[in-house]
VMD Tcl script that builds the backbone (N, CA, C; Angstrom):
set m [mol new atoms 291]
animate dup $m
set s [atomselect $m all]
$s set {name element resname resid chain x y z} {
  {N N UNK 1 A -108.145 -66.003 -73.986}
  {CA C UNK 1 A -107.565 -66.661 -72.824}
  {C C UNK 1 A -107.879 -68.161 -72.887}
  {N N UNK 2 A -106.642 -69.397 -72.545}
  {CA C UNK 2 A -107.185 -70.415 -72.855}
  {C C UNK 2 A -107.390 -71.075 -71.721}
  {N N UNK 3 A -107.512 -70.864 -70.539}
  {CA C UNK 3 A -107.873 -70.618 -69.017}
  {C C UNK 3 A -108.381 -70.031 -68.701}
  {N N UNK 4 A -109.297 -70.441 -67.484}
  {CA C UNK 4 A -110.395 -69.424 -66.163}
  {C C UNK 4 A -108.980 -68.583 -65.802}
  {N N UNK 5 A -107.974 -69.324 -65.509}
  {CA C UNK 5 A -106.739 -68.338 -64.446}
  {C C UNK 5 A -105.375 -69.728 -64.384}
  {N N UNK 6 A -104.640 -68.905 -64.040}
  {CA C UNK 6 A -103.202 -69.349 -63.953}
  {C C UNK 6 A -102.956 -69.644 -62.595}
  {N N UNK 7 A -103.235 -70.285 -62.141}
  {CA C UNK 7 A -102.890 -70.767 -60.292}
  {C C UNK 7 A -101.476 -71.143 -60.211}
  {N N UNK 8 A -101.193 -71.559 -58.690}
  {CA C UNK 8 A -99.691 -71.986 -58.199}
  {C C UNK 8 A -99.852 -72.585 -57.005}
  {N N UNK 9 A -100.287 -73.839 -57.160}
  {CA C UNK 9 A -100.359 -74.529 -56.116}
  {C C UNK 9 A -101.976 -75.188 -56.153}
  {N N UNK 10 A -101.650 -76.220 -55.263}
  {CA C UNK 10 A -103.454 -76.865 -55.336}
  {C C UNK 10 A -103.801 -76.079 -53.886}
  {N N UNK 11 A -104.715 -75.386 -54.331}
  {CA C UNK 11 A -105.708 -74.980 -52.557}
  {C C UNK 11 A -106.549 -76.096 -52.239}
  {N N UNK 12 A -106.808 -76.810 -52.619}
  {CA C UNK 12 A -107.573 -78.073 -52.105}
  {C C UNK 12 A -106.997 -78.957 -51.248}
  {N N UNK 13 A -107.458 -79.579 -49.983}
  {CA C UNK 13 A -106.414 -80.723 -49.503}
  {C C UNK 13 A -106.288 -81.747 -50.446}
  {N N UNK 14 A -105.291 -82.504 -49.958}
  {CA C UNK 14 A -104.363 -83.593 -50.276}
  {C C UNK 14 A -105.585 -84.498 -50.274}
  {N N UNK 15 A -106.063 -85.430 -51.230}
  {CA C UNK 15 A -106.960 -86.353 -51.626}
  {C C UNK 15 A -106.199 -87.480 -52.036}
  {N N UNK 16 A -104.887 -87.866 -52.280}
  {CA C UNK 16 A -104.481 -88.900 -51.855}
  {C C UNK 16 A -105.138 -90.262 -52.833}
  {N N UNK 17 A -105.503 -89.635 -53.871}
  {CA C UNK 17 A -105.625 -90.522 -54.948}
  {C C UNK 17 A -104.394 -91.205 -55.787}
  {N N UNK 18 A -104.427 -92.356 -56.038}
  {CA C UNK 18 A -103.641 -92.921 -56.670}
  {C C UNK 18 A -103.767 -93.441 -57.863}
  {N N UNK 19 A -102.942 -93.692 -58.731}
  {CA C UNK 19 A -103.366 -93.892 -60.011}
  {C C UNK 19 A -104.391 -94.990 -60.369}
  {N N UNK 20 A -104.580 -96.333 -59.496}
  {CA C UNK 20 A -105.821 -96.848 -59.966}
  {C C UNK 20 A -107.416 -96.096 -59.228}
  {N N UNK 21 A -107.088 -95.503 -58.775}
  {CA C UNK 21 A -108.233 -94.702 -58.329}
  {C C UNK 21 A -108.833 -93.827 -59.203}
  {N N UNK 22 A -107.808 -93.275 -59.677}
  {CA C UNK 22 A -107.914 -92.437 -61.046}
  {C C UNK 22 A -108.338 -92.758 -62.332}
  {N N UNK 23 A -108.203 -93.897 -62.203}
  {CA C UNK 23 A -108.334 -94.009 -63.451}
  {C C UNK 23 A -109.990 -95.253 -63.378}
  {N N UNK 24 A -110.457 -95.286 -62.284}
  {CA C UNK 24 A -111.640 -95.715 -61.982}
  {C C UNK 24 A -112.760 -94.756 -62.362}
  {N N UNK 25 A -112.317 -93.341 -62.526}
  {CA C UNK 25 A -113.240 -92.305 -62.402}
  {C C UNK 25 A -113.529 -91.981 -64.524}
  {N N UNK 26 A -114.657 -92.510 -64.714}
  {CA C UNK 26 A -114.744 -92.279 -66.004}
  {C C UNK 26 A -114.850 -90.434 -66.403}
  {N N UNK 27 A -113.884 -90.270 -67.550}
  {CA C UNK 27 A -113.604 -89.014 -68.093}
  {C C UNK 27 A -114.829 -88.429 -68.834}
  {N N UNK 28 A -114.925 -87.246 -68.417}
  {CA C UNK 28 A -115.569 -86.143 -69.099}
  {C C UNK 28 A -114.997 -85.179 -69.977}
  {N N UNK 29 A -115.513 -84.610 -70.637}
  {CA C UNK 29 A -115.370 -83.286 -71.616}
  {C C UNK 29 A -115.782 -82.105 -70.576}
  {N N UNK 30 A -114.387 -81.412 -70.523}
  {CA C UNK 30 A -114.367 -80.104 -69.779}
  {C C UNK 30 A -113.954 -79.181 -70.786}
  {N N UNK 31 A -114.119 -77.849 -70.925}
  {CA C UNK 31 A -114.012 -76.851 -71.620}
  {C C UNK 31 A -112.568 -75.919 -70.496}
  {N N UNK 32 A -111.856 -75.669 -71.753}
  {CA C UNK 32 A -110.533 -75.199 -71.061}
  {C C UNK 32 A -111.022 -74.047 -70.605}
  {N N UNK 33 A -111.964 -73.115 -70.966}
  {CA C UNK 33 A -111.908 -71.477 -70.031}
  {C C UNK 33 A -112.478 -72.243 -68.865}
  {N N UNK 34 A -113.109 -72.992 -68.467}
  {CA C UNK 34 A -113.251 -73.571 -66.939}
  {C C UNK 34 A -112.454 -74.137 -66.100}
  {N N UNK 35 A -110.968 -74.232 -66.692}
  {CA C UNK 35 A -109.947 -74.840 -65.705}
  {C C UNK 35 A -109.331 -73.970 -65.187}
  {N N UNK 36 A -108.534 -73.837 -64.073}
  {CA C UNK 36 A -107.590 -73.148 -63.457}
  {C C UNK 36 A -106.343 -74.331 -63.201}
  {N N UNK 37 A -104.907 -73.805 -63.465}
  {CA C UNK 37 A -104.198 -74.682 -63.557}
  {C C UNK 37 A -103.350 -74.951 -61.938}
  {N N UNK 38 A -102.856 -75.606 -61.363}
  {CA C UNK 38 A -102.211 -75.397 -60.440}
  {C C UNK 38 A -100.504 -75.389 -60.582}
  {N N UNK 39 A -100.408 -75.407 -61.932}
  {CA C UNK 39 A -99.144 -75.498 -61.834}
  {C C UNK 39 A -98.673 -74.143 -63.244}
  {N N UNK 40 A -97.650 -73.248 -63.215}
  {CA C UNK 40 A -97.353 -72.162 -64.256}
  {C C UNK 40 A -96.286 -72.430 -64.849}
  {N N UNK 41 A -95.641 -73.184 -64.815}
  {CA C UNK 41 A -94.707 -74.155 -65.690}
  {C C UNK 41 A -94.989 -75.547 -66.795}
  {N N UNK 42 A -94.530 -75.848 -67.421}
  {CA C UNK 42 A -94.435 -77.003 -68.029}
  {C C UNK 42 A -93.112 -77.055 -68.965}
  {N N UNK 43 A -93.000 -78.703 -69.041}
  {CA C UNK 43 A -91.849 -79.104 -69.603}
  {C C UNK 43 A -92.279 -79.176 -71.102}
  {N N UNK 44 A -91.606 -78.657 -71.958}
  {CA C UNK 44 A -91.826 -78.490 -73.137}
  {C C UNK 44 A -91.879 -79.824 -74.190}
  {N N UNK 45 A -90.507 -80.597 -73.534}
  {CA C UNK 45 A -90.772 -81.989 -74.064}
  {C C UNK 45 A -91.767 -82.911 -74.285}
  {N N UNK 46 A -92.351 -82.570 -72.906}
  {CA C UNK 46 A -94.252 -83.302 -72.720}
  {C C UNK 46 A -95.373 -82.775 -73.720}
  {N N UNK 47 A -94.502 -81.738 -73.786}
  {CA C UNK 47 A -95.991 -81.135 -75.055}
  {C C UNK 47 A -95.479 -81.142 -76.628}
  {N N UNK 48 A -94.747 -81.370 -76.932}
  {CA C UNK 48 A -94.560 -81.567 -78.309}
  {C C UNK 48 A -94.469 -83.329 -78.170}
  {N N UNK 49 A -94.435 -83.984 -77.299}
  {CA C UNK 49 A -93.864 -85.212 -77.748}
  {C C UNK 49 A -95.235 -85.857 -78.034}
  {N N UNK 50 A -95.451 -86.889 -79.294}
  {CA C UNK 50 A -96.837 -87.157 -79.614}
  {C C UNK 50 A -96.843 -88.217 -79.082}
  {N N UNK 51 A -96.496 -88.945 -78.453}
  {CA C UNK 51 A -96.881 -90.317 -77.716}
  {C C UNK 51 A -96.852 -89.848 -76.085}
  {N N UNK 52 A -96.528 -88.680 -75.927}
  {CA C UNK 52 A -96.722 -88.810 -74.157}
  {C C UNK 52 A -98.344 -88.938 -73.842}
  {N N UNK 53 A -98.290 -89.677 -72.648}
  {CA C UNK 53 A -98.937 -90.546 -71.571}
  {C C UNK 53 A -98.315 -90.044 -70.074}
  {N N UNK 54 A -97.689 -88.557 -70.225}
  {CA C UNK 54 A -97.242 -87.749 -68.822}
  {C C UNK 54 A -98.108 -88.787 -67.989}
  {N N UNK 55 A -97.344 -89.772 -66.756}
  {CA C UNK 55 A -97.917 -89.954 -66.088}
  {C C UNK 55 A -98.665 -91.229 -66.391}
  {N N UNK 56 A -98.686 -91.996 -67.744}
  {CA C UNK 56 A -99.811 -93.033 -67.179}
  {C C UNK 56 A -100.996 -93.007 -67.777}
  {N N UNK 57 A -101.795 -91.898 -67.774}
  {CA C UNK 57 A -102.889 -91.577 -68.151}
  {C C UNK 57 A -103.186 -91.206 -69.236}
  {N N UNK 58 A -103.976 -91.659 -69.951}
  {CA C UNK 58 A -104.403 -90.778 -71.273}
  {C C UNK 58 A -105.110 -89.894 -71.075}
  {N N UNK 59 A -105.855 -89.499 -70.005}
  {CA C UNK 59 A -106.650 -88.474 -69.564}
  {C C UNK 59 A -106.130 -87.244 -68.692}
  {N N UNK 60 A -106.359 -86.098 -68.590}
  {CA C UNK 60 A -105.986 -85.575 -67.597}
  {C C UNK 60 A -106.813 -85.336 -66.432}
  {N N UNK 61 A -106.314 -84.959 -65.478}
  {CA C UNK 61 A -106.846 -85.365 -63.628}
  {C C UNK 61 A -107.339 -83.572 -63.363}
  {N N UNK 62 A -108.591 -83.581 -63.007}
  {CA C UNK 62 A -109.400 -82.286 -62.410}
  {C C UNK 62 A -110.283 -82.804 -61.338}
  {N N UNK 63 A -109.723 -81.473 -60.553}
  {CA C UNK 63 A -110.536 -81.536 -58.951}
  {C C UNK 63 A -111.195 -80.637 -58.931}
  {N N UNK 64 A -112.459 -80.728 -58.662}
  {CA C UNK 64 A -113.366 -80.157 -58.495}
  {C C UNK 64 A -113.495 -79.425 -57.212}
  {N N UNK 65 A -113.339 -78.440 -56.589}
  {CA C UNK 65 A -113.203 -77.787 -55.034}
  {C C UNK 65 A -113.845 -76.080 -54.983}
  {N N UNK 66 A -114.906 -76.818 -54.163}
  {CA C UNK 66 A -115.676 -75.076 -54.053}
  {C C UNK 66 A -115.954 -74.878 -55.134}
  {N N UNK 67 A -116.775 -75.277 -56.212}
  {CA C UNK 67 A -117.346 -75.086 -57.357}
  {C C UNK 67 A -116.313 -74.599 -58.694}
  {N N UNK 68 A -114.907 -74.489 -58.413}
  {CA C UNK 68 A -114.004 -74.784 -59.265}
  {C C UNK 68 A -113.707 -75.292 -59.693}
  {N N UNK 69 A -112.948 -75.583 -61.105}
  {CA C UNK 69 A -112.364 -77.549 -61.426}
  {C C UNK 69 A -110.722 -76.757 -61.962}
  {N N UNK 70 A -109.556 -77.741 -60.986}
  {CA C UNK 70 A -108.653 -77.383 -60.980}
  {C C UNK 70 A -107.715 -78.484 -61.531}
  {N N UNK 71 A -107.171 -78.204 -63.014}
  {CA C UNK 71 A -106.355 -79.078 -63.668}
  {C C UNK 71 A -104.592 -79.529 -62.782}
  {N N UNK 72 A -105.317 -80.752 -62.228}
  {CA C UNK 72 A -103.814 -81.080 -61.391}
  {C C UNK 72 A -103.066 -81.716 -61.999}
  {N N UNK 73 A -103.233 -82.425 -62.768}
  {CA C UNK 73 A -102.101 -83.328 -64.049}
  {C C UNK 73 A -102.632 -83.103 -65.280}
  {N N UNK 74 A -101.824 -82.900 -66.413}
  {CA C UNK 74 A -102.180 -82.631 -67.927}
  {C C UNK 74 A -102.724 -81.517 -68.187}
  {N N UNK 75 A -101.316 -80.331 -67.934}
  {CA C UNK 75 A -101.361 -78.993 -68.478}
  {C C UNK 75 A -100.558 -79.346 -69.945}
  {N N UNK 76 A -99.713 -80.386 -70.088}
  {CA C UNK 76 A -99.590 -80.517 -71.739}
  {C C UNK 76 A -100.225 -80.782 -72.528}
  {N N UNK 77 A -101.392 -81.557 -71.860}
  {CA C UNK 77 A -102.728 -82.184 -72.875}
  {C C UNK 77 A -103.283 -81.141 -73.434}
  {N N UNK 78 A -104.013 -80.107 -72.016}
  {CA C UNK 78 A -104.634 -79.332 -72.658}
  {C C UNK 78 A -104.256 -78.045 -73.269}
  {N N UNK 79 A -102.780 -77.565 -73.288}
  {CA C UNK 79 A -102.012 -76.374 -73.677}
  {C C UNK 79 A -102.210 -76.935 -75.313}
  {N N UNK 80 A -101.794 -78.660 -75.808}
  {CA C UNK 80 A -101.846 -78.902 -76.871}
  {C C UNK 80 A -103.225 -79.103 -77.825}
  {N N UNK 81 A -103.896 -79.194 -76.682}
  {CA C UNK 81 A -105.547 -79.050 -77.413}
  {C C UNK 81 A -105.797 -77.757 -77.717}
  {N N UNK 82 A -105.508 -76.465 -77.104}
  {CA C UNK 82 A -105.775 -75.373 -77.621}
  {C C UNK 82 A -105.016 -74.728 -78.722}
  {N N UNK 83 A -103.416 -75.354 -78.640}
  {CA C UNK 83 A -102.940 -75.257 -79.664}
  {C C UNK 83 A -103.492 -75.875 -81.368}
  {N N UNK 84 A -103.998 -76.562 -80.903}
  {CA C UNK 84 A -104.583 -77.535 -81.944}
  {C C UNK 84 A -106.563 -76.927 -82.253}
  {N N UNK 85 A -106.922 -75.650 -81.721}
  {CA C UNK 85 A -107.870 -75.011 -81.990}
  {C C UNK 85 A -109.262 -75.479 -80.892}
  {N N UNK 86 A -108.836 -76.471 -80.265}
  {CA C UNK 86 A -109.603 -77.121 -79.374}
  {C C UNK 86 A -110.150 -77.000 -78.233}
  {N N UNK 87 A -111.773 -76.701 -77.815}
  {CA C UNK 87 A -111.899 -75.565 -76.481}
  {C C UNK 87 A -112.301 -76.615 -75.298}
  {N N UNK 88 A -112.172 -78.174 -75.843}
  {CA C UNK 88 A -112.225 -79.093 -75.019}
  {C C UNK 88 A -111.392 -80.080 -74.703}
  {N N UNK 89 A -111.077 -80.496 -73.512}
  {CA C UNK 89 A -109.956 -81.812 -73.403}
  {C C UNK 89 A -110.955 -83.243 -72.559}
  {N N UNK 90 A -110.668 -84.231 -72.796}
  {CA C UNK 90 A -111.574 -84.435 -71.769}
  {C C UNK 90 A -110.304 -85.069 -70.479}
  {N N UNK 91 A -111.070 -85.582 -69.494}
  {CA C UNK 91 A -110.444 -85.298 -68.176}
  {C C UNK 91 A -111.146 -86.418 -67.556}
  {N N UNK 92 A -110.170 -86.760 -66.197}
  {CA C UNK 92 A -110.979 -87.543 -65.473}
  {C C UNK 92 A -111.444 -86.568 -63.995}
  {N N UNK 93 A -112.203 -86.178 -63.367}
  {CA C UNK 93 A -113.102 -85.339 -62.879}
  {C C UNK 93 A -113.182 -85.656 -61.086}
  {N N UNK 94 A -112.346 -85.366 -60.222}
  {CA C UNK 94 A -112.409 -86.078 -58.845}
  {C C UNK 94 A -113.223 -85.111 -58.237}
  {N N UNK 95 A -114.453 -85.276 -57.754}
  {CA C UNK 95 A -115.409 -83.862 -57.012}
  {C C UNK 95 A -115.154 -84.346 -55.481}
  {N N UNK 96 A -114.135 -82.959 -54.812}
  {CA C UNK 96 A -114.195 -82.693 -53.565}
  {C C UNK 96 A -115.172 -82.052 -52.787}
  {N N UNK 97 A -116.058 -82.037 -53.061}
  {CA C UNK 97 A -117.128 -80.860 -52.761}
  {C C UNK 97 A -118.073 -81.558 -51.651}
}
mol reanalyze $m
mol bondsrecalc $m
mol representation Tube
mol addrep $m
């Protein structure tokens, strides 16, 4: 399994971060069986394409809520890191807790 779980939707409130906020928050190394995704789709284009920056970021965005960490942007990053044998992505890390 290359996920904790397959979610649909963020259960966390609305935190209302914006991209320089985001990108204020220095990235960590998270291990993909610890993410839960909030989203069960992705665009296929985003994940084969080797220069995407989905979004801006070279990192992808995890919220931390109730001792969970929930991948809210860059399910292509890390679908392509596991494709690529990889049990880590790193991330930028927002703790709601």
């Amino acid at each position: 399994m290359i996920f904790k779980r397959v979610g649909e939707g963020k259960p966390y409130p609305d935190h209302g971060y914006q991209q320089r906020q985001w990108a204020a928050i220095a990235p960590a190394e998270i291990r993909l069986d610890q993410l839960i995704t909030v989203k069960r789709t992705l665009d296929l284009e985003s994940l084969l394409d080797e220069d995407s920056t989905f979004y801006g970021d070279l990192f992808a965005h995890v919220v931390r809520w109730q001792s969970e960490l929930y991948l809210e942007d860059g399910l292509h990053r890390a679908l392509r890191a596991a494709l690529q044998q990889r049990a880590t992505i790193h991330a930028r890390v927002l703790d709601l807790q």
